[in-house]
C-alpha positions in Angstrom: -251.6 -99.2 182.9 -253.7 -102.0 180.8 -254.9 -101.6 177.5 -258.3 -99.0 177.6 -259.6 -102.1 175.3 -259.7 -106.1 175.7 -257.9 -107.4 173.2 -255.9 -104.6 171.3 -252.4 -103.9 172.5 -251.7 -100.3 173.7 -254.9 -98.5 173.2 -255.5 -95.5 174.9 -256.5 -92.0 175.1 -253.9 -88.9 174.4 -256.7 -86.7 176.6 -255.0 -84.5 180.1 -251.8 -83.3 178.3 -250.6 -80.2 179.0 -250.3 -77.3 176.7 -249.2 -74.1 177.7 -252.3 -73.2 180.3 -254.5 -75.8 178.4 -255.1 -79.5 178.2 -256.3 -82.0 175.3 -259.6 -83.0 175.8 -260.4 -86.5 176.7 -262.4 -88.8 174.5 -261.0 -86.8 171.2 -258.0 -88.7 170.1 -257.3 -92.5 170.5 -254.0 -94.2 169.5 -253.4 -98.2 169.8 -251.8 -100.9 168.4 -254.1 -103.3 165.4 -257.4 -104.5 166.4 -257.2 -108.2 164.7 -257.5 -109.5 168.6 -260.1 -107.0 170.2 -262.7 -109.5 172.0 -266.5 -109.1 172.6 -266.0 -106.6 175.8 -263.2 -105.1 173.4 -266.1 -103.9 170.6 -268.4 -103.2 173.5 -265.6 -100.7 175.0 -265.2 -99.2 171.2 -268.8 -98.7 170.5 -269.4 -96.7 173.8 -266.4 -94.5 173.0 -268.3 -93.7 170.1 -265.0 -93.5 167.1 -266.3 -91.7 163.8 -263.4 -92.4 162.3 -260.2 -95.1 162.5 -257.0 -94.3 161.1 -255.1 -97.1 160.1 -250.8 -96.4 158.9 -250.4 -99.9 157.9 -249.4 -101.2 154.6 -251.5 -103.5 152.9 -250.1 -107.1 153.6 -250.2 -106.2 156.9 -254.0 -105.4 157.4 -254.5 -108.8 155.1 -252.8 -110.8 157.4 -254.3 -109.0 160.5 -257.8 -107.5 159.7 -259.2 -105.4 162.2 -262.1 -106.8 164.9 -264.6 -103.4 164.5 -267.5 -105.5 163.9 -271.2 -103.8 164.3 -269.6 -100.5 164.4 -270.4 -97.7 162.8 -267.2 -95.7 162.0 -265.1 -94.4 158.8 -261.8 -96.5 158.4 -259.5 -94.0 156.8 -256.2 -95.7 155.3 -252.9 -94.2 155.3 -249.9 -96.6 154.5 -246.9 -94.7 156.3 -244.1 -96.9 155.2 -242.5 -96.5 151.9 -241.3 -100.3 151.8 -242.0 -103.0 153.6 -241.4 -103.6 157.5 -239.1 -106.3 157.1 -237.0 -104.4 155.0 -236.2 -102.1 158.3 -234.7 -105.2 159.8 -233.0 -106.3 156.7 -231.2 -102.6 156.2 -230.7 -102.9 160.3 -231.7 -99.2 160.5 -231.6 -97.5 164.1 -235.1 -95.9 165.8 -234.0 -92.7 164.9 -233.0 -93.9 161.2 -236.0 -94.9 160.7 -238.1 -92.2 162.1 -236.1 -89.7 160.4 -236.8 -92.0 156.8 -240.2 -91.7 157.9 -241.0 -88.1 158.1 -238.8 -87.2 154.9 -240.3 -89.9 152.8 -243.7 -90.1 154.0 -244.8 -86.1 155.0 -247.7 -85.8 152.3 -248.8 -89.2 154.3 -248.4 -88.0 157.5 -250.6 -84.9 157.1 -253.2 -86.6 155.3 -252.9 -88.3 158.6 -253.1 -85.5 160.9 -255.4 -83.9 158.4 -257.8 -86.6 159.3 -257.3 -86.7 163.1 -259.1 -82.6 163.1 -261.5 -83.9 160.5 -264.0 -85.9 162.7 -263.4 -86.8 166.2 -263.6 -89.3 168.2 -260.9 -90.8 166.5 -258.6 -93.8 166.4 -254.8 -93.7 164.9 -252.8 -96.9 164.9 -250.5 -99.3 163.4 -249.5 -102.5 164.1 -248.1 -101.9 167.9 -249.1 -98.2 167.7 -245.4 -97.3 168.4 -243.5 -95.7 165.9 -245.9 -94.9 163.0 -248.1 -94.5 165.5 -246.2 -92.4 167.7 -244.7 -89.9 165.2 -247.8 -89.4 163.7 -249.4 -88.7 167.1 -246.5 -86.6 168.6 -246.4 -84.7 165.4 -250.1 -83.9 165.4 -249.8 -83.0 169.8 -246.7 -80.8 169.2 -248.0 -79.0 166.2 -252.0 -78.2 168.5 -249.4 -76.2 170.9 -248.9 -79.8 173.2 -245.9 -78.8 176.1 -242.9 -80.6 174.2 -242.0 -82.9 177.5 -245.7 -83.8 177.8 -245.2 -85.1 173.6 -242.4 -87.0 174.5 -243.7 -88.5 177.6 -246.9 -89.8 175.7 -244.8 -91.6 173.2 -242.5 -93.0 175.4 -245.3 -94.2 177.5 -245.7 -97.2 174.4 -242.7 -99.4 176.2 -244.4 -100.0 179.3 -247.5 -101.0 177.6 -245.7 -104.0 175.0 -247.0 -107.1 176.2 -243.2 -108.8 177.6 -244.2 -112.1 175.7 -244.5 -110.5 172.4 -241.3 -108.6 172.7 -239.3 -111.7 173.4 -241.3 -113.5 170.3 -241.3 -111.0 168.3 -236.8 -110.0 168.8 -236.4 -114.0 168.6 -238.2 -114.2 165.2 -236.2 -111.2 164.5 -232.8 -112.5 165.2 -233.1 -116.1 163.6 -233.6 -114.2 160.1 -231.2 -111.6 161.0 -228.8 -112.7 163.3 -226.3 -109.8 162.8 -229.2 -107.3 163.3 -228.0 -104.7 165.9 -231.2 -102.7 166.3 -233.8 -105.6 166.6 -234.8 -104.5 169.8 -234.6 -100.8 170.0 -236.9 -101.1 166.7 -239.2 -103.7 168.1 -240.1 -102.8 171.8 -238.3 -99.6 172.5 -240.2 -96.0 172.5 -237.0 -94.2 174.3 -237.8 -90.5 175.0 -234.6 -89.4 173.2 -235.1 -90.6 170.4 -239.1 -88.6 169.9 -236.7 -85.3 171.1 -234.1 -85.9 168.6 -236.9 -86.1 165.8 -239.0 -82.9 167.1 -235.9 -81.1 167.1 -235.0 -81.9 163.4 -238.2 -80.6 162.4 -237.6 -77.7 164.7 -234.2 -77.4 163.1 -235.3 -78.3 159.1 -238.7 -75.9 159.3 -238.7 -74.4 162.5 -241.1 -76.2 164.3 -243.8 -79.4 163.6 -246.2 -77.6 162.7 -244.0 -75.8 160.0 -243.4 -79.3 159.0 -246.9 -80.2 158.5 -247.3 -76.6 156.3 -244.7 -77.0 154.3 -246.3 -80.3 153.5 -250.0 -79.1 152.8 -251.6 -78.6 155.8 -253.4 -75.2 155.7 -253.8 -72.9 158.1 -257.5 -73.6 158.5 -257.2 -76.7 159.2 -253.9 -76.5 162.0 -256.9 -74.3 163.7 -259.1 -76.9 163.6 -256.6 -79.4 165.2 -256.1 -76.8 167.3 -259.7 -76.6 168.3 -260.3 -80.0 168.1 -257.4 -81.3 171.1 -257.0 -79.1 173.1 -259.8 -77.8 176.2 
């Protein structure tokens, strides 16, 4: 499957899951990759979707050196750094996927529900990061799993990312990787992998640390108000 728009990497819709008897709606949630190369017939493809609101997890070197492409339209770009460091340092502390997912929902959980908070806010709306795999794809599964999303159908959308990584960039992207890190053992598991394992692993450790996601996202300030209106939001 191609990118739903020109230009960005990995942009699609999280609509059809199943969940329990239910399904997410289509059109509601978007989750992608940056939008620093999204062409004309890109913005033409956002505007008709109609986004209110763009969530962006990057830090802020990284949407310096890669401003998004949303030109002409009108939409709320909400900002909500997941990382608590920089990218490179991942690579430098040669952390594993689950490592590093596992850093990211202990260190960055007020984050990630301000995150999810704003996905049931106002919908249509865009998440993304960089590739839209791993800050991307935690914050989305988490925000899936805790609306009632079947578990398998969670894990399937995240590990749906791989497919979609242009081959080009993952070989550009591991090379650049591996000449400042040569002894780096997890460049590419942390650069182009999204293995299904490694989403289950991390939704059971919130199962296991708070009994289920949305527990997670509770414990961490998300009322019960507004799980309902993710809830109500997502799902048919």
């Amino acid at each position: 499957m191609s990118s739903l728009v020109s230009g960005a990497t990995n942009f699609r819709d999280v609509g059809g899951l199943p969940a329990g008897g239910r399904r997410t709606r289509a059109g509601v949630l978007y989750r992608s990759g940056n939008l620093v190369h999204v062409d004309d017939a890109g913005l033409r493809t956002m505007s008709g979707l109609g986004l209110r609101r763009i969530v962006d997890l990057r830090d802020d070197d990284e949407v310096r050196h890669a401003p998004s492409r949303i030109d002409g339209l009108d939409v709320e770009v909400q900002r909500v750094p997941l990382f608590l460091g920089s990218v490179e340092s991942f690579f430098q502390r040669d952390v594993s996927l689950g490592e590093l997912y596992g850093e990211l929902v202990e260190g960055s959980a007020d984050r990630i529900v301000d995150a999810v908070r704003a996905i049931a806010g106002a919908q249509p709306v865009l998440v993304h990061c960089t590739i839209g795999k791993d800050r991307t794809g935690v914050t989305v599964a988490i925000a899936l799993a805790a609306a009632g999303v079947d578990r398998d159908a969670v894990v399937d959308d995240y590990a749906r990312t791989e497919a979609l990584l242009p081959v080009e960039r993952n070989r550009r992207v591991v090379a650049g990787i591996r000449a400042l890190h040569p002894e780096n053992r997890h460049a590419e598991e942390l650069a182009t992998r999204s293995p299904a394992a490694v989403m289950r692993a991390l939704l059971h450790r919130l199962d296991a640390g708070y009994g289920s996601p949305a527990d997670f996202l509770r414990v961490h300030g998300l009322d019960a108000a507004e799980l309902d209106a993710l809830r109500a939001a997502l799902l048919e």
